[in-house]
Every structure is written in structure tokens, then in C-alpha cells.
Wavefront OBJ file of the C-alpha trace (Angstrom):
o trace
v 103.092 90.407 104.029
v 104.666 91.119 100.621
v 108.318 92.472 100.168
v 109.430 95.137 97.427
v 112.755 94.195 95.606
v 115.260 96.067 93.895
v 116.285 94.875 90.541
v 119.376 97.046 88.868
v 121.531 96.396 85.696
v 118.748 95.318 83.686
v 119.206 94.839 79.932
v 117.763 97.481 78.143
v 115.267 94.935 76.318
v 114.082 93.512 79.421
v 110.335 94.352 79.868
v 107.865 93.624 82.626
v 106.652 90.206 81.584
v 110.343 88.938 81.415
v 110.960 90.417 85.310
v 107.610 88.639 86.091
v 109.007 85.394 84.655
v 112.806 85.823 85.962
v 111.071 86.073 89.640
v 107.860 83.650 89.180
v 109.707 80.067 90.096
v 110.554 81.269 93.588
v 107.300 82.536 94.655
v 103.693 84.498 93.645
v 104.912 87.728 91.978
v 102.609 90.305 93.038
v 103.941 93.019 90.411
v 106.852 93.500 87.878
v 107.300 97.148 86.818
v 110.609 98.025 84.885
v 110.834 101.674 85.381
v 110.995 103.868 82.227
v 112.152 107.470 80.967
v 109.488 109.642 81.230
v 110.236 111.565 77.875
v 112.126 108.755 76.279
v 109.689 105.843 77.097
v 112.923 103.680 77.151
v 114.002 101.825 80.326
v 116.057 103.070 82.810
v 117.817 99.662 83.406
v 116.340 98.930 87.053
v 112.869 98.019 88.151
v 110.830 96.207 91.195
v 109.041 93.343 91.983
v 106.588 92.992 94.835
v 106.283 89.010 96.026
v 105.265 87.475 99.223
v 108.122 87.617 102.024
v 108.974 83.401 102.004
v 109.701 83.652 98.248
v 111.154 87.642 98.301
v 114.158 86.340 100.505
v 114.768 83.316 98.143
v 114.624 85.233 94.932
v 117.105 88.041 96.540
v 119.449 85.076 97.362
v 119.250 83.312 94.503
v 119.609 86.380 91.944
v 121.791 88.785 93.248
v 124.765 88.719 91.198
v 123.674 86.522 88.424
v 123.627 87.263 84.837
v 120.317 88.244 83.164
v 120.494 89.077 79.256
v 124.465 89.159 79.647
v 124.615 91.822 82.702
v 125.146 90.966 86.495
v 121.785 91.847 88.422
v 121.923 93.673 91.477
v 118.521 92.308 93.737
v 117.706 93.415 97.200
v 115.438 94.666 99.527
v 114.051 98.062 98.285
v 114.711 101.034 100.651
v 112.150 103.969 100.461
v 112.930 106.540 98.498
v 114.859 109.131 100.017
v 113.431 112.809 100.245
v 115.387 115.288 97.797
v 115.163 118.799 98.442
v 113.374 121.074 95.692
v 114.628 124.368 94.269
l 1 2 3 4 5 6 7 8 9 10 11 12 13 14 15 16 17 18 19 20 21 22 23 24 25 26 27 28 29 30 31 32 33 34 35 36 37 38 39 40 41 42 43 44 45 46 47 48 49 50 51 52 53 54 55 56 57 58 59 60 61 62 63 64 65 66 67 68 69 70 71 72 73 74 75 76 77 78 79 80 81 82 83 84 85 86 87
């Protein structure tokens, strides 16, 4: 079963390929999406990476807290998004 991950503080030049690559050595990486602006097209500075569980746990350990493109990543577990009310 594959795990969804939480990456925050990105650098605003990292792309997709370069999460793909940060997360490839510790496992298959199923998907690397940095998430983007809708109107600006420019990342938001978090995205999420989908790998198999054995390497998910690994990655989480072995990256939360260290220093991507000179900021401190935050990497865990993603937790579903939470239901906002609409007015």
C-alpha cells in the first residue's frame, strides 16, 4: 500500500522532478506534485509525494528537518484535508 507525504518549506525553485529525485534513493516514488498558485502559477512552497509504505517511513525519517535548497523541510505523513465551511 502506498503512503502520501507532506513536504513543507520548499524553496521556491524546487519543481516536481527535483521532489521526485530528493525522495527516489529511499524507495519507488509513485508521484511528486509541488503544489502551485492557481492565478500565479508559482509554488506555494509545500507539495506531496506518494511512495510505497517500507520506503515512505524511511524518507519521513530521514528528511524531516533537513535542509533542501537552504530551508529546513518539514516531511510527514499527510492528513486529509480538513472540511472548511463555505459562505
Amino acid at each position: 500500500m502506498a503512503k502520501n507525504i507532506y513536504v513543507g518549506n520548499l524553496a521556491w525553485s524546487v519543481g516536481d522532478d527535483d521532489l521526485r529525485d530528493l525522495f527516489q534513493e529511499f524507495g519507488e516514488v509513485l508521484s511528486a506534485r509541488v503544489i502551485e498558485d492557481r492565478e500565479t502559477g508559482r509554488s506555494r512552497g509545500f507539495g506531496f509525494v506518494e511512495m510505497e509504505d517500507n520506503g515512505a517511513l524511511e524518507a519521513i525519517d530521514a528528511l524531516n528537518g533537513s535542509v533542501h535548497g537552504g530551508r529546513n523541510l518539514k516531511v510527514n505523513e499527510a492528513r486529509p484535508r480538513e472540511r472548511r465551511p463555505r459562505y
